[in-house]
N, C-alpha and C positions, 0 to 999 in steps of 0.2 A: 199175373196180369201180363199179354205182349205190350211190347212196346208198339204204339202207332207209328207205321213208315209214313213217307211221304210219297203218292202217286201225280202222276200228273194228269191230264184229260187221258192221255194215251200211252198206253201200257201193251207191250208185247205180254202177251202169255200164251200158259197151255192147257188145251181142254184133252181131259185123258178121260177114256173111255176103254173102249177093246183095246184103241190105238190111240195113239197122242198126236195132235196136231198141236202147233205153235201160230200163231195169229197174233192180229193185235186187236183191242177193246178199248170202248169209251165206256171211261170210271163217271156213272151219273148217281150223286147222292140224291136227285129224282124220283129215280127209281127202286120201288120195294126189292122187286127181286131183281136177280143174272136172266138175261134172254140170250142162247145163240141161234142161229141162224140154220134152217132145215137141211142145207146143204152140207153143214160143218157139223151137225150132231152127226150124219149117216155116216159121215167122212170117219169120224171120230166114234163112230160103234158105239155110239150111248142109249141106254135104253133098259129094259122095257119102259112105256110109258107105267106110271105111276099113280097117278092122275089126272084131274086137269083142273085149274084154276081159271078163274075171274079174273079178266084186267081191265081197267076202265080206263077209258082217254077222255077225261073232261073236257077236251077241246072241245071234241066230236059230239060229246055228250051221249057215248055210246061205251056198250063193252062187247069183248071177246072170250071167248074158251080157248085154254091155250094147252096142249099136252107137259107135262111137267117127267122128268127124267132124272133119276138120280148122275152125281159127275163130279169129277174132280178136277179143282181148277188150278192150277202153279203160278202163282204171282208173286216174282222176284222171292224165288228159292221157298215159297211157304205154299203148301198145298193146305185145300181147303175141302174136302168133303161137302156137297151141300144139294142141293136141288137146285134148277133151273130149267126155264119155261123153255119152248121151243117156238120158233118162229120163222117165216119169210120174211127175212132181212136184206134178201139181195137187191129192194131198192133204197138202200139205207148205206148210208158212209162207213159202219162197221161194222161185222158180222156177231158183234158180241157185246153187250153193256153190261157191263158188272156195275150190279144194283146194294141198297143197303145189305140183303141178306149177308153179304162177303163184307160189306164196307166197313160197319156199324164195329168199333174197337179195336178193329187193326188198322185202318190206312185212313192217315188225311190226304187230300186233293187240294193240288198246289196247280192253278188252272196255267200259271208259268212257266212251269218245268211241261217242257217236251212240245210249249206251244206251237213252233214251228211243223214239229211233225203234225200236229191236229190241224192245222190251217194247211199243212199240203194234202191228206185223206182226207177231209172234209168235201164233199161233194156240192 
């Protein structure tokens, strides 16, 4: 069994693909899966698509098709193998949200650690 780390809203990590990029992401236990951002999968050479998934925004009372891509994610020294959606995030505060799929027995979310940095990227 790992041990659960402690994450905070925001977390530097890396999406490794062909190539590895380093960014930062908002840890939301909201959300099912990882989504990044169309610009930083291309960046980062992930792909082929695989399929695509159903996401619903209950807000909106609507859903989306989203292309899905295999990817490896590095958060604090532990890579994860997993799937994640693709998306235009670029009007959005971070180009990454790591969803339960990663969350779910490795990492609690401590909304006070790193708050400062999330209240200065927060748009």
């Amino acid at each position: 069994m790992n041990k659960k780390e402690i994450v905070g809203l925001v977390e530097k990590i890396k999406i490794i693909g062909q190539k590895e990029i380093e960014t930062y992401a908002l840890f939301d236990s909201g959300a099912r899966s990882t989504s990044v951002d169309t610009r930083l999968a291309a960046k980062a050479r992930l792909g082929p698509i695989i399929k695509t998934t159903r996401i619903k925004n209950p807000s909106l009372k609507s859903e989306t098709r989203r292309p899905v891509v295999k990817a490896k994610i590095q958060i604090l020294n532990r890579t994860f193998d997993t799937e994640v959606n693709i998306q235009d995030r670029s009007h959005m505060s971070f180009p990454v949200i790591v969803g339960r799929n990663i969350l779910r027995g490795n990492f609690i979310i401590d909304p006070y650690k790193n708050h400062k940095l999330y209240k200065k990227m927060k748009k």
